[in-house]
C-alpha positions in Angstrom: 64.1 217.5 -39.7 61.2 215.7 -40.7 58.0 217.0 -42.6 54.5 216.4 -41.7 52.2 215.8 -44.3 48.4 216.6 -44.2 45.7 214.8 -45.2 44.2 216.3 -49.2 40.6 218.0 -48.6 37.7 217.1 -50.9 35.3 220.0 -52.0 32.8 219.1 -49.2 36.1 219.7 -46.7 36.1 215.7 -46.0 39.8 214.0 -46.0 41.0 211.3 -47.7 43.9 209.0 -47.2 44.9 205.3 -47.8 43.6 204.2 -44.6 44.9 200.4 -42.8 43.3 197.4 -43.9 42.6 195.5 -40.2 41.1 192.6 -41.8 44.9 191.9 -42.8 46.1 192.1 -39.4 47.9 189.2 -37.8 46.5 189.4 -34.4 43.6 191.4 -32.6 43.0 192.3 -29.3 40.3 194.2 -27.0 40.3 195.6 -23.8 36.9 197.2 -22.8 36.5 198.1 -18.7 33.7 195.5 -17.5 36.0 192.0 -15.7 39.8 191.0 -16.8 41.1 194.7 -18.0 43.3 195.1 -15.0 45.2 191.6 -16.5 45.9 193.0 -19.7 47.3 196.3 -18.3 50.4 197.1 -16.5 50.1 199.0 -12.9 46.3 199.3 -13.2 46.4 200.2 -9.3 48.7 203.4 -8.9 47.1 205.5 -10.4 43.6 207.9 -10.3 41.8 204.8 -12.3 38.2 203.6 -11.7 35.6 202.3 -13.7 31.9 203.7 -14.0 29.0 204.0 -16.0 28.2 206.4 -18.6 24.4 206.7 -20.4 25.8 207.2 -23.9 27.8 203.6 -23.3 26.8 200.2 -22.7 29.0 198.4 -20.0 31.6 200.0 -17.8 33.7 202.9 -18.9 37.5 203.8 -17.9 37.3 206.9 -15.6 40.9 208.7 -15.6 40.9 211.4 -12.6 42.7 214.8 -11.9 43.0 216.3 -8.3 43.4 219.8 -8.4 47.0 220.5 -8.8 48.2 216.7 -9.9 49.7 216.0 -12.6 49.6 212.2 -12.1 46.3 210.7 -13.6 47.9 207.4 -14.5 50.0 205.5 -16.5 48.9 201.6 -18.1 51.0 199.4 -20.5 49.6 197.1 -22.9 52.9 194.6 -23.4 52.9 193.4 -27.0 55.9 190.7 -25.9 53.3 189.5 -23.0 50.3 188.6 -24.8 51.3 188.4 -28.0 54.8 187.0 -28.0 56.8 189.1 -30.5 56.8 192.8 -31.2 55.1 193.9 -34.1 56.4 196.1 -37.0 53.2 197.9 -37.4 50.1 198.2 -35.0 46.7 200.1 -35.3 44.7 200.8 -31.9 41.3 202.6 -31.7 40.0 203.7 -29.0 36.9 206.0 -27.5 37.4 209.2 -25.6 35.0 212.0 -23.2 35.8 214.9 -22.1 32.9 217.0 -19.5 31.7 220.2 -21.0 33.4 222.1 -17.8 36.7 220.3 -19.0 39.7 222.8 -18.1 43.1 223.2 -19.8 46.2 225.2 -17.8 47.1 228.2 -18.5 50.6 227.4 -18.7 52.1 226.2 -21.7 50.8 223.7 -23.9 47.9 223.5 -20.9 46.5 219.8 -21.4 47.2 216.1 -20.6 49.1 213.0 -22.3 47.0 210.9 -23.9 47.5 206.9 -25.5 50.0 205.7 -27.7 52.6 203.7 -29.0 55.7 203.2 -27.8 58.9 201.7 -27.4 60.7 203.4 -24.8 62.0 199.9 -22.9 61.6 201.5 -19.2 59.8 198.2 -18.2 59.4 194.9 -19.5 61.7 191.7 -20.9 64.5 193.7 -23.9 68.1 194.7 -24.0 69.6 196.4 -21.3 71.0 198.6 -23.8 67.9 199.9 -24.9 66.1 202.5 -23.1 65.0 206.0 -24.7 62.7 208.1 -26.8 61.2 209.6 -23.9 61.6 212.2 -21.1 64.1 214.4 -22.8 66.0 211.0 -23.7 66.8 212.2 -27.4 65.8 209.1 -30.0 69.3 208.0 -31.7 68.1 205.1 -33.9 69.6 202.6 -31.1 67.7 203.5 -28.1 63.7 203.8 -28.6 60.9 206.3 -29.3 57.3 206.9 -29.2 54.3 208.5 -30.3 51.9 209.1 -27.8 49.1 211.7 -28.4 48.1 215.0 -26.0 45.5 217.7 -25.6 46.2 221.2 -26.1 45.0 224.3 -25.3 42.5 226.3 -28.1 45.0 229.0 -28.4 48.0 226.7 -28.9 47.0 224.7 -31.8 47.6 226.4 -35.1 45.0 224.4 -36.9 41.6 225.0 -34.8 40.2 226.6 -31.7 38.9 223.4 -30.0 37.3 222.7 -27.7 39.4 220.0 -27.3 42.4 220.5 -29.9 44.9 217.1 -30.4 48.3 216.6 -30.8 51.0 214.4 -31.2 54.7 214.1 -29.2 56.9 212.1 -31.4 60.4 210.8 -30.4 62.5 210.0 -33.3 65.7 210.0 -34.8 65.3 212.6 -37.4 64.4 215.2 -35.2 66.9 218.2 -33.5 64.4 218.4 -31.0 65.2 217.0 -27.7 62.2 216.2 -26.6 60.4 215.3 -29.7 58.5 217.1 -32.2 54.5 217.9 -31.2 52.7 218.1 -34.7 49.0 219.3 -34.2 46.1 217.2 -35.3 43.9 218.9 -37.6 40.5 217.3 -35.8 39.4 218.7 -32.6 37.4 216.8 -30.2 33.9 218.0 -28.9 33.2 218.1 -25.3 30.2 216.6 -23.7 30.3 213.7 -26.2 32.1 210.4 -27.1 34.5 210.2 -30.4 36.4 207.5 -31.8 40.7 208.3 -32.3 42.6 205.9 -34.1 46.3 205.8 -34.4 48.5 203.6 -37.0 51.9 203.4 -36.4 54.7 201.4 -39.1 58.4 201.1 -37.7 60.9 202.2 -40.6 62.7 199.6 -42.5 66.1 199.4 -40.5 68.4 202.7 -41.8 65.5 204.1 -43.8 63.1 207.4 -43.0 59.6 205.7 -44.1 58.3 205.1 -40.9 54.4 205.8 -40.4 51.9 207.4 -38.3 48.7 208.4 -38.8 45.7 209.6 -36.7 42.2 210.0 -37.6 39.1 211.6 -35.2 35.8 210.2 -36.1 37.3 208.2 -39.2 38.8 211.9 -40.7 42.2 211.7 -41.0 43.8 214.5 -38.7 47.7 213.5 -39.3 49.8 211.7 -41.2 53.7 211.5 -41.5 55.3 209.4 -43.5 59.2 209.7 -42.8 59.9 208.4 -39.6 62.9 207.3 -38.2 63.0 204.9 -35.2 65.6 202.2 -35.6 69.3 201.9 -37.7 69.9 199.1 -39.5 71.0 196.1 -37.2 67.6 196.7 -34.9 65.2 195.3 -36.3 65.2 192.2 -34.0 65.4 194.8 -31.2 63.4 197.4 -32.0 59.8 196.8 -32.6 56.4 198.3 -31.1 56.7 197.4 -27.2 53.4 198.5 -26.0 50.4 201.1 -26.1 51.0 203.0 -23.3 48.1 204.5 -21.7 49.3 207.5 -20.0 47.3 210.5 -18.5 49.8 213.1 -17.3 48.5 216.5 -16.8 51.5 218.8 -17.9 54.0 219.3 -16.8 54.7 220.1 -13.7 51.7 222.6 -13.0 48.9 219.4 -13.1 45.2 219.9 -13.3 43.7 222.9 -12.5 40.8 221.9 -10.7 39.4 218.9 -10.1 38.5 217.0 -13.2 38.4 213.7 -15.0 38.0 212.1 -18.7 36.4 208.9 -19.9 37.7 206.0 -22.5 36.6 202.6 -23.3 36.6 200.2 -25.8 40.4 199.7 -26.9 40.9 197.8 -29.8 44.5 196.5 -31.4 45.4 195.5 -34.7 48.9 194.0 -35.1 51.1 193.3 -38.3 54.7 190.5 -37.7 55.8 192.4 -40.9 55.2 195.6 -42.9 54.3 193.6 -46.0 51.9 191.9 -45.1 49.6 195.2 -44.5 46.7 196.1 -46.6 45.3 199.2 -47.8 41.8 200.3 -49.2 40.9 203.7 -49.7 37.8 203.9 -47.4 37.7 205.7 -44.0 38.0 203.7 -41.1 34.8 204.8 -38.7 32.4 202.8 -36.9 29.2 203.2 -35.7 29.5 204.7 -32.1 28.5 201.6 -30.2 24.9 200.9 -28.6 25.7 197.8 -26.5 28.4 196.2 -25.6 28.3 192.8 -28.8 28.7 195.7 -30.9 31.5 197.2 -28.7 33.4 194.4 -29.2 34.5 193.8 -33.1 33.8 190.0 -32.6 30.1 190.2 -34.0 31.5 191.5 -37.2 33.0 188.5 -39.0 35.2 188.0 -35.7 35.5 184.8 -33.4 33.0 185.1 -30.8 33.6 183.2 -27.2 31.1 184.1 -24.5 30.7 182.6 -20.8 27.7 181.4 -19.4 28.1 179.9 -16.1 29.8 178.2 -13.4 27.9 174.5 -12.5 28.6 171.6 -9.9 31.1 173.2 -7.3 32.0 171.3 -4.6 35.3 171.5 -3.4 37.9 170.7 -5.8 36.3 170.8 -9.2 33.3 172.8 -11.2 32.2 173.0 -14.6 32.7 175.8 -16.5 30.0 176.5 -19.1 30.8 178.4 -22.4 29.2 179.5 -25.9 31.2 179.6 -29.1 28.8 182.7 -31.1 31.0 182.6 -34.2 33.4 180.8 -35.8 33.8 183.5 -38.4 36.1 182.2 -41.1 38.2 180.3 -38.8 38.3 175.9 -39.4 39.2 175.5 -35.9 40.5 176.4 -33.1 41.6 175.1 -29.5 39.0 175.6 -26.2 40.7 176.4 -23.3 39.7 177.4 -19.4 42.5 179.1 -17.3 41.5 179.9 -14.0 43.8 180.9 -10.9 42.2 181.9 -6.9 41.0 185.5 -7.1 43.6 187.1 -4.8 46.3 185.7 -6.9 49.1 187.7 -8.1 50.0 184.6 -11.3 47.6 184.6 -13.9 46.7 181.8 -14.7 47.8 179.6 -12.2 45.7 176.3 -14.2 44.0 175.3 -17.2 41.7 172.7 -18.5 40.3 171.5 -22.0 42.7 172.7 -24.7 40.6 170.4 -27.3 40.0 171.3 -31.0 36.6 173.2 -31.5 35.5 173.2 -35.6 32.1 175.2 -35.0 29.6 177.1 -33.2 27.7 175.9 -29.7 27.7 175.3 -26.2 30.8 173.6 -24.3 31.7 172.1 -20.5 35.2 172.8 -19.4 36.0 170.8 -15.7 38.1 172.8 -13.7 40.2 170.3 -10.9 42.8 170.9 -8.4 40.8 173.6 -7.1 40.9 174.6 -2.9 38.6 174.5 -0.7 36.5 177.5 0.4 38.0 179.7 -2.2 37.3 182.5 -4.6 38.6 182.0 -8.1 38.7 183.5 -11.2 37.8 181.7 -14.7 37.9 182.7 -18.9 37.5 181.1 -21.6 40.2 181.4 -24.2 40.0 180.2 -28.4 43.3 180.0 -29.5 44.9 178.6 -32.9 46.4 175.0 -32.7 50.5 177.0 -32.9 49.0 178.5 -29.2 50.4 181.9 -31.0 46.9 183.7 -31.4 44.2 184.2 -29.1 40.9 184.3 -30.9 38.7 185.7 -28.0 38.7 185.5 -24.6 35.2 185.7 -22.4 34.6 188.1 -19.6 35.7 187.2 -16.1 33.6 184.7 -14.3 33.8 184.4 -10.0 33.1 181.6 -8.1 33.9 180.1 -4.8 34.6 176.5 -3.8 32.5 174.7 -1.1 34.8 174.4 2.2 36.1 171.5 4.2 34.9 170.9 7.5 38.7 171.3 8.7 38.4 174.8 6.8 40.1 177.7 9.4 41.4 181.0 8.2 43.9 180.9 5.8 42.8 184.2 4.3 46.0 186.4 5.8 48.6 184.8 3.1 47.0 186.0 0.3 48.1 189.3 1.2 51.8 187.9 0.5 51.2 186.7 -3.0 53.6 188.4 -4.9 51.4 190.5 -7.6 55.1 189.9 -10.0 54.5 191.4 -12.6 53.0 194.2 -12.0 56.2 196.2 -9.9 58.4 195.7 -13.5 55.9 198.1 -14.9 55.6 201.2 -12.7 58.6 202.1 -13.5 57.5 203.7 -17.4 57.9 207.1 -15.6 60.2 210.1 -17.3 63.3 210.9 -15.6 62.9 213.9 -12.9 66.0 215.1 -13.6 65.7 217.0 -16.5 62.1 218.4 -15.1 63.3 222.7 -14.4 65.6 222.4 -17.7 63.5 222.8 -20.5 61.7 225.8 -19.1 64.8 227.6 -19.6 66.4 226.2 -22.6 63.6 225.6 -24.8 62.0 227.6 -27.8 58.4 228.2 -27.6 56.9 225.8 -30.2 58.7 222.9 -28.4 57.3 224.2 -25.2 56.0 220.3 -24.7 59.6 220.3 -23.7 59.1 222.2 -20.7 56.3 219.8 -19.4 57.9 216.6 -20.7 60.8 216.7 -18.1 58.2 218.0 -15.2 56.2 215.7 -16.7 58.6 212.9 -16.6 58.9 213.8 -12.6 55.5 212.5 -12.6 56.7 209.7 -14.8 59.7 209.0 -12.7 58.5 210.0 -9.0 58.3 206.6 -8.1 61.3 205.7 -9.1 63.1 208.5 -7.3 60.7 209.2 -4.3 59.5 205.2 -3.8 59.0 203.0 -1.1 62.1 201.5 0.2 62.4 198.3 2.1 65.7 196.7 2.9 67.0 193.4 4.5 69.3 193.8 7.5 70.0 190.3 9.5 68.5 187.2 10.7 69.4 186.6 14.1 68.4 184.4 17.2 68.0 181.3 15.1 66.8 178.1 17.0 64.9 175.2 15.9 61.2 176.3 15.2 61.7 180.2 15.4 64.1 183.0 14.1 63.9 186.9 14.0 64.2 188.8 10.7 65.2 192.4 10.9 64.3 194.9 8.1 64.4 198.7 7.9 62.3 200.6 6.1 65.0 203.4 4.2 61.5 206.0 2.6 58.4 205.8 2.9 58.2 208.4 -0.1 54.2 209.8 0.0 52.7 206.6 1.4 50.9 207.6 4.6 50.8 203.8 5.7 51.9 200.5 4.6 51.8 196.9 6.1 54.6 195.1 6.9 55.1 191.0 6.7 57.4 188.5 6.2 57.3 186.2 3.8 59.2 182.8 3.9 59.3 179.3 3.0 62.2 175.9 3.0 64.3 176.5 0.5 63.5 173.4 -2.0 59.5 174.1 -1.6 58.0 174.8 -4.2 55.1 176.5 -3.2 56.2 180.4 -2.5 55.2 181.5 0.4 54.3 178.8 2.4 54.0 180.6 5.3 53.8 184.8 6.5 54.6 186.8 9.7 54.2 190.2 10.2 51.0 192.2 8.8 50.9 195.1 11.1 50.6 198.8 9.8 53.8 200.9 9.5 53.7 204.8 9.1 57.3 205.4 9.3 61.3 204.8 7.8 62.9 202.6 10.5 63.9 199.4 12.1 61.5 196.5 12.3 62.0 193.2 13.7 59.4 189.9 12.5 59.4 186.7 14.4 59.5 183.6 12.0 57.8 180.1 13.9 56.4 177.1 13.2 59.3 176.0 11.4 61.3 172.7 10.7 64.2 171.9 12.8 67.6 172.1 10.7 65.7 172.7 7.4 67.0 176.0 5.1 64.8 178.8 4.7 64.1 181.5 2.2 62.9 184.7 3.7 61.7 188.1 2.2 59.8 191.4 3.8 57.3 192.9 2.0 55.3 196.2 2.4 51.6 196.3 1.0 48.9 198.3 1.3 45.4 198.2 3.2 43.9 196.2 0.5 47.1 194.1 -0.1 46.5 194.4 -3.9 49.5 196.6 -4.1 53.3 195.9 -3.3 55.4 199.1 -2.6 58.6 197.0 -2.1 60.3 193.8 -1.7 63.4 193.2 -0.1 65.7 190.7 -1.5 65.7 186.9 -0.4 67.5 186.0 3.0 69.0 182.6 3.4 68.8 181.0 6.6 69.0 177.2 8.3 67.2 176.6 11.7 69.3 174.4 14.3 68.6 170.8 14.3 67.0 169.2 17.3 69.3 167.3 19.7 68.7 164.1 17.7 71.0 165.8 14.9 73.4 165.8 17.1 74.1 162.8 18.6 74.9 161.2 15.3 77.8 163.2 15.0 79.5 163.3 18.3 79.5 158.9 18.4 81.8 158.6 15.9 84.3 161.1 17.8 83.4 159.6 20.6 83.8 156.0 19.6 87.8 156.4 19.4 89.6 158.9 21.3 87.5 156.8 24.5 91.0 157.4 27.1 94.7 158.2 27.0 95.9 154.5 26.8 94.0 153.6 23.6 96.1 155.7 22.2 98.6 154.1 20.9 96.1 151.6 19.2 94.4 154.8 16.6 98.0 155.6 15.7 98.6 152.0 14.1 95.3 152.0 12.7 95.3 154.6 10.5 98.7 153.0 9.1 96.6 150.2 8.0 94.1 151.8 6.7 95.5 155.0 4.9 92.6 157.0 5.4 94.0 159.5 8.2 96.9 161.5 8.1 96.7 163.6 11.0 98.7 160.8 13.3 101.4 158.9 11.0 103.1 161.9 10.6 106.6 160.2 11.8 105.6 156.8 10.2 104.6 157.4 7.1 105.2 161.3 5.3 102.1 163.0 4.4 101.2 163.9 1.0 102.6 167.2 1.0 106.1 166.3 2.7 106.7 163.2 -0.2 106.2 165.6 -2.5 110.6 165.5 -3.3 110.6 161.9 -2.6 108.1 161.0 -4.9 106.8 163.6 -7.0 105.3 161.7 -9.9 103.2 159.8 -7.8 102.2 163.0 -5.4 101.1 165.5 -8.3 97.9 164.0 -9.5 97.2 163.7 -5.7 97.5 166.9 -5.5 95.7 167.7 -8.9 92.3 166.2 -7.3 92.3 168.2 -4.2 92.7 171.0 -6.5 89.5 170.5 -8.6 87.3 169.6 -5.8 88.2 172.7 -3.6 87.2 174.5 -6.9 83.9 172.5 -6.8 83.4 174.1 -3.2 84.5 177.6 -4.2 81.5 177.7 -6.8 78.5 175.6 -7.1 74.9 175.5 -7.5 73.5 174.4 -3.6 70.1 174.6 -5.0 68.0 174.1 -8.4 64.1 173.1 -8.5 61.7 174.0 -10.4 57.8 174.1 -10.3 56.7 173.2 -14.2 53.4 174.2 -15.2 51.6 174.9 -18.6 48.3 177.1 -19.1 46.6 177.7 -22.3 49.9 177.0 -25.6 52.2 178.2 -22.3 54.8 176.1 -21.0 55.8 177.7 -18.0 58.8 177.1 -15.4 59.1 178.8 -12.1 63.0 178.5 -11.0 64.3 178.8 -7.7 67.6 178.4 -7.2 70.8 179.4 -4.4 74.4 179.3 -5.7 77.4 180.0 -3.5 81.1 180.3 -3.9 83.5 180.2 -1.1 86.5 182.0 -2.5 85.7 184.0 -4.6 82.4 187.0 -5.5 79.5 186.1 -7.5 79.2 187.3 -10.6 76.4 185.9 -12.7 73.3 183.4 -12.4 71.4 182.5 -15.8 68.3 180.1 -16.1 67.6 178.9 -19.6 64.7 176.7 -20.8 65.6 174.2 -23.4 63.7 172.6 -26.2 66.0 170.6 -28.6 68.9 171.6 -27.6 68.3 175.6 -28.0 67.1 178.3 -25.5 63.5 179.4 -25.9 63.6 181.6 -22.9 66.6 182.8 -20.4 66.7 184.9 -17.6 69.9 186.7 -16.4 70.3 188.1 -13.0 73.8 190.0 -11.6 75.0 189.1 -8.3 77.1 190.3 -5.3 79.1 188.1 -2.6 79.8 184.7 -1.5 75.7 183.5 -1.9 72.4 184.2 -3.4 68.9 183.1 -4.0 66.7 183.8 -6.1 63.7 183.0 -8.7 63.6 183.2 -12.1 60.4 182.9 -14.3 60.5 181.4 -17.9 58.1 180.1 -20.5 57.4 179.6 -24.0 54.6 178.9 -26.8 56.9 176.7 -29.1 55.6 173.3 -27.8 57.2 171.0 -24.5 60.7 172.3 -24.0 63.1 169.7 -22.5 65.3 171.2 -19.8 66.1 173.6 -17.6 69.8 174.7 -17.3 71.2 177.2 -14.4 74.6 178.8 -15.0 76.7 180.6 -12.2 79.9 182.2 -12.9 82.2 183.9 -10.5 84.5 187.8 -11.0 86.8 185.7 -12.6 84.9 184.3 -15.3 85.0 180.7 -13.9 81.3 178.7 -14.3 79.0 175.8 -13.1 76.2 174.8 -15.0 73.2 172.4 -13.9 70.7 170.8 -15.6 67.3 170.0 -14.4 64.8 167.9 -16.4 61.3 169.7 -17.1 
């Protein structure tokens, strides 16, 4: 069992502790609620989230909401391996919190609501397949995961204070008996009717020592600290890191809110440390000044970078200018200006870039933004990064804009609701396994009794999962040249009232997904639909995928998985192939004629069966000569069993990002797939792979890859069948 140390009180009742050194951070980041927060976060759209106003704060604040009786306020990730590219060994995040003055806790249990952390529980996101625990009444082992993530409590609960609002921690770790965690209190309580500042530090153990960190402080006084933590065994270090600060607002358990209420935050900041070493210590108390305004919400105006936009200029219909100030260089030589922009309704951020030149100081810049579409709404920031493209200095706000239109401009406003927000369905799935929900009621002592909500709790966490939206693939059928019917079923509709239902689809070697969409009418109900497919190309292969969205169309419930198809070629495919049938089996007597000419020529051997033996009846009379005959054959049916039919890929780079969108189709005619791996190449070794497991004779897919360590070379695809045979294919970024 571990021990929790307390911070040592001074004589005026102050506490003191060695408190983080951020200046020696290797990367910051902020996400404050005014333009871009819902790109940094994970599944901003499922949850009770809004942003408001609030007199006390400049800007817009986060508003987290309880219905009476819900326990599901929300849950966010901030991925560390998405923006940052590596998972750090230690990590600081401050943050600002408000609760109402007529803010209720349940009477049940521990009464109160999750609140932000870190974590490394590896429900969603790019990491092993092996790796998935520290949450939900998923014990930590040293192999699997943990996390740290903070609650409120009940008054009467917390054995340090009598609130109003009492803080805690839930811990998963390895050197606790506790399944779900151990819940030290915090010795801080938070006021109601006002904002405070909470900051959380958080060092992974070295790899098969207790010595890992965490400490919180409310309003710079240091509230907890632990000091022997135990996340990872020795061996993990590579695999266990800090995953992401996970922004989850659970009331309970399974008893939820008791009346209708919500909280306020804002202002998240992030401090990240590559290694353990490299962390500094001073013996002041972090605490700043509650901000006023939102330059001195943001860190940058103290000895930080400082980007700002200022506006868009010149749009016509392809291009504008994008006008930017650099505030301050702070102590940085120089950095790199970028622009990445995308259309507004896009689910791939960013879709382009522009500039990417050195900047060395201060002023006013023009970025020219190209390639743009007509009569559209896009989306434009301004990034600094360093010249490796592995730290982002600032970013600007959000800017909107909308392109002039063409005179041939219709209606193309419908697809849009098919772009495939990707990214964001990997991540609301971070939710606790129902499972275990009654158990802990039952089973668990009293000063665990966190246990008994963490399983309801993880319902909450893991309702989607169990109780989701479900949208199969059935059949294509009634295929002709231009048209085709898909048929879909919708298996749950879980507690969506309404979805809308399309089709997406596209030729198989395009590379611009979808390129067209069907469909779009409302659903209220599991069951059969059918989706009519036109205005396609005669004998061309098609990709085709259903898709339920809601109203907006900001929000995928489900996907199902790519159907392959080929329309029927138009009578003038035909012809082609019936002349040369035609051209000599013409009438009875010619007859005779064929059956000499194919002795000449040795191509045929249906007819000189008599005349000449075929291959396999020589095989005694000749054996040497037969067997490498029959060698060939041999290898090329094994090319048909398994190959790649399809490999392109759609090569794009935005901001130090090399990126590489895969689409691919493999096949095997004898044999069941197994797997299909897409690697990207620089120098000979993989920067980036993607693996995906596979069921019967053929597949399609997509994979996404990318890296920051400069140009990579290739792209290589790599099938393999049940019995371990493989085909690999190169393609040339």
């Amino acid at each position: 069992m571990t021990s929790f140390g307390t911070a040592s009180a001074t004589s005026d009742g102050g506490s003191v502790s060695p408190s983080t050194d951020l200046d020696s951070a290797d990367d910051y980041a902020h996400i404050d609620f005014a333009d871009d927060w819902d790109r940094k976060l994970t599944n901003t759209h499922n949850n009770y989230n809004t942003t408001t106003t609030h007199p006390d704060r400049s800007g817009r604040v986060l508003e987290v909401s309880w219905p009476e009786g819900e326990y599901y306020g929300g849950t966010m990730e901030y991925h560390m391996l998405d923006h940052h590219g590596y998972q750090p060994e230690a990590a600081h995040v401050r943050y600002w919190a408000y609760f109402p003055d007529d803010w209720q806790f349940h009477e049940r249990h521990l009464g109160g609501t999750k609140l932000p952390g870190f974590a490394s529980t590896y429900q969603t996101g790019d990491h092993d397949d092996s790796l998935e625990g520290g949450y939900g009444g998923r014990p930590s082992d040293g192999t699997n995961g943990w996390s740290a993530r903070m609650y409120n409590v009940r008054p009467d609960r917390n054995e340090y204070n009598d609130g109003p609002i009492p803080l805690a921690s839930q811990i998963y770790h390895a050197n606790t008996d506790n399944t779900y965690g151990d819940h030290p209190m915090w010795r801080e309580p938070l006021d109601t009717g006002r904002w405070h500042q909470i900051d959380q530090f958080v060092a992974c153990n070295t790899p098969g020592k207790a010595d890992g960190v965490f400490r919180g402080w409310v309003d710079g006084e240091l509230a907890l600290e632990i000091d022997d933590l135990y996340m990872r065994d020795s061996g993990y270090e590579d695999l266990i890191g800090i995953q992401t600060l996970w922004l989850i607002f659970y009331f309970g358990g399974d008893y939820g809110s008791p009346v209708d209420q919500h909280a306020l935050f804002d202002d998240f900041q992030l401090w990240l440390w590559q290694d353990r070493a490299n962390i500094g210590h001073d013996d002041q108390e972090q605490v700043d000044e509650e901000p006023e305004d939102d330059e001195s919400e943001t860190e940058e105006t103290d000895g930080k970078v400082a980007l700002v936009a200022n506006e868009i200029s010149t749009v016509d219909q392809s291009t504008a200018t994008f006008h930017v100030e650099i505030e301050s260089m702070a102590d940085v030589d120089s950095a790199y200006l970028w622009a990445a922009y995308a259309p507004a309704d896009s689910s791939d951020w960013p879709e382009s870039a522009a500039g990417g030149f050195e900047v060395t100081s201060t002023g006013k810049y023009e970025l020219t933004l190209d390639n743009l579409q007509a009569g559209t709404e896009y989306e434009v920031r301004g990034e600094l990064w360093n010249r490796a493209g592995d730290t982002a200095h600032d970013y600007t706000s959000l800017v909107t804009f909308t392109t002039e239109s063409d005179e041939a401009d219709d209606e193309p406003d419908e697809e849009p609701e098919d772009d495939e927000p990707e990214d964001e369905l990997e991540d609301e799935e971070p939710e606790d396994d129902e499972s275990e929900d009654e158990e802990p009621e039952d089973e668990e002592p009293e000063d665990d009794e966190l246990e008994d909500e963490e399983p309801e709790d993880d319902e909450s966490e893991t309702g989607e999962t169990d109780e989701k939206v479900t949208l199969v693939a059935n059949e294509i059928s009634t295929v002709d040249q231009s048209t085709a019917t898909f048929h879909v079923e919708i298996e749950s509709m879980a507690d969506v009232d309404s979805a809308y239902l399309w089709a997406a689809y596209a030729p198989t070697d395009s590379s611009d997904w979808p390129e067209s969409a069907a469909g779009g009418f409302e659903v209220t109900s599991p069951g059969t639909y059918e989706l009519t497919l036109d205005s396609m190309q005669a004998g061309t292969e098609y990709e085709v995928r259903g898709e339920l969205w809601n109203r907006a169309g900001d929000t995928a419930h489900d996907y199902t998985s790519l159907v392959t198809f080929t329309t029927k070629s138009d009578e003038a495919d035909d012809e082609p192939e019936e002349q040369p049938e035609d051209e000599e089996p013409e009438s009875d007597e010619a007859d005779d004629e064929p059956e000499e000419q194919p002795e000449d020529e040795e191509p045929e051997d249906e007819e000189p069966v008599e005349d000449e033996p075929e291959d396999e009846e020589s095989v005694e009379d000749e054996p040497e000569d037969e067997e490498p005959e029959d060698d060939e054959p041999e290898d090329d049916e094994l090319d048909a069993q398994l190959k790649v039919n399809r490999l392109s890929v759609n090569k794009r780079s935005t901001g130090p990002w090399y990126r590489a969108e895969v689409r691919w189709t493999v096949s095997d005619g004898n044999a069941t797939l197994g797997t299909v791996t897409t690697e990207l190449l620089s120098e000979g070794q993989v920067v980036d792979s993607n693996t995906s497991s596979l069921d019967g004779s053929q597949a399609s897919g997509r994979h996404n890859l990318r890296t920051r360590r400069g140009k990579p070379d290739d792209v290589r695809l790599t099938v393999t069948d049940e019995f371990g045979n493989e085909v690999s294919q190169n393609e040339p970024y």
